[in-house]
N, C-alpha and C positions, 0 to 999 in steps of 0.2 A: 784588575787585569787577570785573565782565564790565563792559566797555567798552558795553555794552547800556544797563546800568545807567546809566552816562555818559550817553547818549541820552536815558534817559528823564527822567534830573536835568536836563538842558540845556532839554528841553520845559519844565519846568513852571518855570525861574526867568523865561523869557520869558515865560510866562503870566501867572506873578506880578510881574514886573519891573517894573509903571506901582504895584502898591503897595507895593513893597520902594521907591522912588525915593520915593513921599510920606509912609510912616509909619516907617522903619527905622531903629533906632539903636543897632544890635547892631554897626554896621559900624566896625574897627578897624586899626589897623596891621598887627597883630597876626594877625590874619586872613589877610589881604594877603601879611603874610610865610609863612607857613606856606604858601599856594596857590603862591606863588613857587618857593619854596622845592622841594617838591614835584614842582610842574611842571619846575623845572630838572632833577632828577633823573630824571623820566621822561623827557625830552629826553635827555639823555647816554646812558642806557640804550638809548634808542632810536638813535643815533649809533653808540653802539659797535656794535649787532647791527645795523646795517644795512654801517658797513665793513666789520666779520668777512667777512659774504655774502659783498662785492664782491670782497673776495681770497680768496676761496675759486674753482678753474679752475671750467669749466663742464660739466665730466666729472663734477665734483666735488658741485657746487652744490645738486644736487637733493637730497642724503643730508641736509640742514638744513633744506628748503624749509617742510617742516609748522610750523615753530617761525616763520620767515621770515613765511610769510602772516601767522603770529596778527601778528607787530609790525604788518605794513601795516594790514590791518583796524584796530586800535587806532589807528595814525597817523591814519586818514581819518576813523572814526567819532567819535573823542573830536575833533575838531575842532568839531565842532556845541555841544558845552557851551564850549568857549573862547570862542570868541565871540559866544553866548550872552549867558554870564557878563560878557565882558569889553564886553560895546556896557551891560549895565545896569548896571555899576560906572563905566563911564566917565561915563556920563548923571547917575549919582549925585552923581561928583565937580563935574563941571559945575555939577550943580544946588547942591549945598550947598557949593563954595567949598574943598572937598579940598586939594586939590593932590596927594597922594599916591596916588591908584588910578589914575588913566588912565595913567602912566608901568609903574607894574606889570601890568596886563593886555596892554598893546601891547608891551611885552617877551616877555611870556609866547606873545604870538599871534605873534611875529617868530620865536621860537624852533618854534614851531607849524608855521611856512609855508618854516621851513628843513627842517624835517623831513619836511612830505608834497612838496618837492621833490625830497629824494632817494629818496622811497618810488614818488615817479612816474617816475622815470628806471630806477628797478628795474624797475618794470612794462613802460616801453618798451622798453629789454634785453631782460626776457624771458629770460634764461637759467636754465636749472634748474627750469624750470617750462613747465605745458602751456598753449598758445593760451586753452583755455577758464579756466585759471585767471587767466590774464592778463584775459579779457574781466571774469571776474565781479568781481572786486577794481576794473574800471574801473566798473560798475557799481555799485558800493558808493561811491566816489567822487561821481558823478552823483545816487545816492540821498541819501548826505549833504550835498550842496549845496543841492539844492533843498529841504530840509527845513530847513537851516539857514535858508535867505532866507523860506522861510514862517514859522518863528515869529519872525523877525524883524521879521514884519508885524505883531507885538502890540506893538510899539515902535516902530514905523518913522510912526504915524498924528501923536505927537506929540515926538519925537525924532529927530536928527539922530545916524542911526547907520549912513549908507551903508557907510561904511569898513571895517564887520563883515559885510557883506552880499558875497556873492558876486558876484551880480549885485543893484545896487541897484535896479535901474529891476524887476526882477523882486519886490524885495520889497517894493516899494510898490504894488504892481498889488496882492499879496498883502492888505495892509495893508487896500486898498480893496474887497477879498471878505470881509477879517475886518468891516469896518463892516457891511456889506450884511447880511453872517449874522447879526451880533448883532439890529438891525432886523427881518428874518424869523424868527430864529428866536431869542429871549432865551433866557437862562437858562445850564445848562452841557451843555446837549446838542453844539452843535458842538465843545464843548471834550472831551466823552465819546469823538465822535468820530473827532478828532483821534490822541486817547493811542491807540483802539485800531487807528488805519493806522498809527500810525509802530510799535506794539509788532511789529505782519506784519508792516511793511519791511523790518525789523531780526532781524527772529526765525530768518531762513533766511540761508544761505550763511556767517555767521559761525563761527568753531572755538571747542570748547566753552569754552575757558580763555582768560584773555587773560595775555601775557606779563607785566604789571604789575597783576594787581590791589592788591597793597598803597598802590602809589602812586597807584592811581587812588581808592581807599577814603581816604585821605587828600588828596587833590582836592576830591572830592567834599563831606568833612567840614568839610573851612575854607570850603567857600562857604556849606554848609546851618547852620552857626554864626554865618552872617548872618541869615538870617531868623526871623522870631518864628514860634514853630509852629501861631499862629494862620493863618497865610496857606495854612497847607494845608489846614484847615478848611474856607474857602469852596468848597475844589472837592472836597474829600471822595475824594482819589486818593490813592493810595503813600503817605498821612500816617505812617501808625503802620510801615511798612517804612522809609521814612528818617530816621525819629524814633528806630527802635531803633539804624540807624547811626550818627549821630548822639549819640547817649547810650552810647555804645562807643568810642567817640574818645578816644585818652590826649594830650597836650601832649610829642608826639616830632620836636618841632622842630631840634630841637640836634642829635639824634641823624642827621636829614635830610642838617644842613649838615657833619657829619660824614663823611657818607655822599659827598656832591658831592663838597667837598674830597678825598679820597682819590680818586673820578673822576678829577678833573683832577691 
């Protein structure tokens, strides 16, 4: 799965996030672990092939670099479904009395913002790589943010979820454009809208592969086993594309923590 893909799952669970929080009961430990689970492996993955780089001389560097970008791209884009996911799982636990998701996602998102730390020091280095690859990849960063703090404005009007917000004062401004539109314009036009600037966003400067799709196709499937497949009905998007991922998902949990373990 294109880390693309990621972007566009990360849109629509904020979309649906205010009715995943009042009608959902898919949601389980179980789930949780498996996204955990998952995510820690793409984390390590992501660790090893960025210190590989760094010991690699600077004579040297550029002969890996095409495999190097896909990991950054990935590091920075897939951050917008983390905390996505992770502001409407926390809100969840909140609201129905959990106690086990808001410790799992802020792990998740800790291991997240170790990770685009060291993929920003790469970029300010700079080594083995051209000026303008360095600007577009900073660009890609900047596109991810502020798209992050925007659909975080479909949460942010009755939820307390700064902490996932880039900038939070920025996604509550958002919050109060999404009120406005709704008022002028009902229905799912603005939300039409929406899917199709972030698909252009996203569509250019990315490489065609991402270094983890397995583990991002498995990310992706422990969160969408949360929701009932009616909630993609109401917007009539990507239903029947993340339904068939979804209904393609084996129970390769073990095999995951297998996988860690030997990691470390």
């Amino acid at each position: 799965m294109h880390v693309r893909e990621l972007v566009e799952l990360g849109a629509l669970v904020a979309a649906h996030g205010t009715a995943f929080l009042q009608h959902s009961s898919m949601l389980t430990e179980r789930h949780l672990e498996q996204y955990w689970v998952a995510s820690r492996c793409r984390q390590d993955r992501w660790g090893w092939a960025m210190r590989s780089y760094n010991q690699l001389s600077p004579l040297h560097a550029g002969l890996d670099w095409p495999d190097m970008r896909g990991v950054i791209q990935e590091v920075l884009a897939s951050e917008l479904l983390t905390r996505t996911w992770g502001a409407v799982a926390c809100c969840y636990d909140r609201l129905h009395h959990c106690g086990f998701l808001e410790p799992i996602v802020l792990s998740v998102l800790a291991g997240q913002l170790e990770a685009r730390n060291r993929a920003l020091q790469l970029i300010v280095r700079g080594h083995g790589f051209s000026v303008e690859e360095g600007v577009g990849l900073n660009r890609l960063r900047r596109q991810t943010e502020r798209w992050t703090d925007m659909l975080l404005g479909y949460l942010a009007s009755d939820h307390d979820i700064g902490q996932f917000a880039f900038n939070a004062q920025r996604t509550r401004d958002f919050a109060a454009d999404l009120r406005a539109e709704r008022r002028h314009a009902p229905g799912d036009q603005p939300w039409q809208l929406a899917v199709a600037s972030l698909r252009a966003t996203f569509q250019q400067g990315l490489s065609q592969t991402s270094p983890n799709g397995d583990l991002n196709r498995r990310i992706a499937c422990s969160i969408l086993a949360c929701f009932h497949s009616e909630l993609f009905d109401s917007r009539g998007v990507l239903k029947s594309h993340w339904m068939l991922r979804l209904s393609q998902i084996t129970d390769d949990t073990q095999g995951l923590v297998e996988d860690l373990l030997h990691m470390e």
